[in-house]
C-alpha positions as CSV (number, residue, x, y, z in Angstrom):
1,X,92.1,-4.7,-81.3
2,X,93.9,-1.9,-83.0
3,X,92.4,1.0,-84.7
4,X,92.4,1.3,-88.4
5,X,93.8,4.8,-90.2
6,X,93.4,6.2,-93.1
7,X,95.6,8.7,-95.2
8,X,93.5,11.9,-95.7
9,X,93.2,13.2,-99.6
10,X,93.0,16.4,-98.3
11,X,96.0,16.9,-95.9
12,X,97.5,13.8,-95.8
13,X,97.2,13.5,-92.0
14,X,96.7,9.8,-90.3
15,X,92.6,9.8,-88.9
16,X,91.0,7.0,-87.6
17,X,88.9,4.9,-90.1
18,X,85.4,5.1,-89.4
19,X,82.7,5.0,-92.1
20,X,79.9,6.6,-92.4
21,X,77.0,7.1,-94.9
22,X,74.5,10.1,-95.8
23,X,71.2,9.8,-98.1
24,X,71.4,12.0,-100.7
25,X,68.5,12.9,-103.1
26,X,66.8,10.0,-105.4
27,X,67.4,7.9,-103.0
28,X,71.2,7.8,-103.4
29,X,73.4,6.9,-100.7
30,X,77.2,8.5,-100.1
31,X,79.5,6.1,-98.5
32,X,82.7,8.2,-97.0
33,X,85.3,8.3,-93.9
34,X,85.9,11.6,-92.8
35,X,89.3,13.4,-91.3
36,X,89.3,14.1,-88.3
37,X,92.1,16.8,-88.9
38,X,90.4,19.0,-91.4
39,X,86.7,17.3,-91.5
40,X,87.4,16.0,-95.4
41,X,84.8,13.7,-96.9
42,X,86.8,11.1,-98.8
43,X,84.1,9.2,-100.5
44,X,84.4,5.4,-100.8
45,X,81.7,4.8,-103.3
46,X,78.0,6.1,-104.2
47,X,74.8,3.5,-104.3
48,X,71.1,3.8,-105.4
49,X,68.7,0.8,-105.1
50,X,69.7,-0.2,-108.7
51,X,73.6,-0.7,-107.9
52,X,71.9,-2.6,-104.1
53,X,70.1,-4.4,-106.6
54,X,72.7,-5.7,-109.0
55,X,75.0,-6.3,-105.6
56,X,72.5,-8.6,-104.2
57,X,72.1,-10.3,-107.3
58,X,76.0,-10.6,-107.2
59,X,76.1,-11.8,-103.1
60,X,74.1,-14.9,-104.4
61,X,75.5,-15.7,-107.5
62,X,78.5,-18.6,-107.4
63,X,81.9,-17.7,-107.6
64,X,84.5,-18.2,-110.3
65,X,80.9,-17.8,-112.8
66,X,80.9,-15.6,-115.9
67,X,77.4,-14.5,-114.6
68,X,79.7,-12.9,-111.6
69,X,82.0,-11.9,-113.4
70,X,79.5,-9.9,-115.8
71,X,77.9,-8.6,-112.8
72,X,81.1,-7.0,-111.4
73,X,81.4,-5.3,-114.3
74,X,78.0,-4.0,-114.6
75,X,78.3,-2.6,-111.5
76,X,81.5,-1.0,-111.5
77,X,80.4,0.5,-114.5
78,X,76.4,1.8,-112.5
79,X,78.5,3.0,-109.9
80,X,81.4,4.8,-111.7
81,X,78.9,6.8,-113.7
82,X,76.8,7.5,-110.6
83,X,79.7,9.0,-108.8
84,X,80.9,11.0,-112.0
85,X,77.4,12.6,-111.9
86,X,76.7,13.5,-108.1
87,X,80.8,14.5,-108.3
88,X,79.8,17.0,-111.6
89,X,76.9,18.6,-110.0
């Protein structure tokens, strides 16, 4: 099996894609791959047990629905504003 790479935001070197998460404060997880170059956190999204929540509600909810569709969009919106806050502080 071959190994997956990522480009590096940082210094735009080829690193091995391996993720990896931290638990932040209020219970807020970071999901990120890091560089293996120059040890650059690029951050693949942020979660708290609301967005879990709304993604489990998601998981079991049938495809091609608007209730799916609805929930996509509520959480893109959770988790958008949940990054633009930890990323502001």
């Amino acid at each position: 099996m071959s190994e997956q790479l990522f480009v590096c935001n940082k210094c735009g070197n080829y690193t091995p894609l391996v993720q990896k998460s931290d638990r932040l404060p209020d219970n807020v997880e970071h999901h990120y791959a890091e560089c293996q170059s120059c040890g650059y956190r690029s951050t693949f999204f942020y979660t708290n047990p609301k967005i879990k929540a709304l993604l489990n509600k998601q998981k079991n909810t049938p495809f091609l629905t608007k209730k799916k569709e609805r929930l996509t969009k509520e959480i893109k919106k959770h988790m958008d504003e949940l990054r633009n806050k930890i990323e502001s502080e």
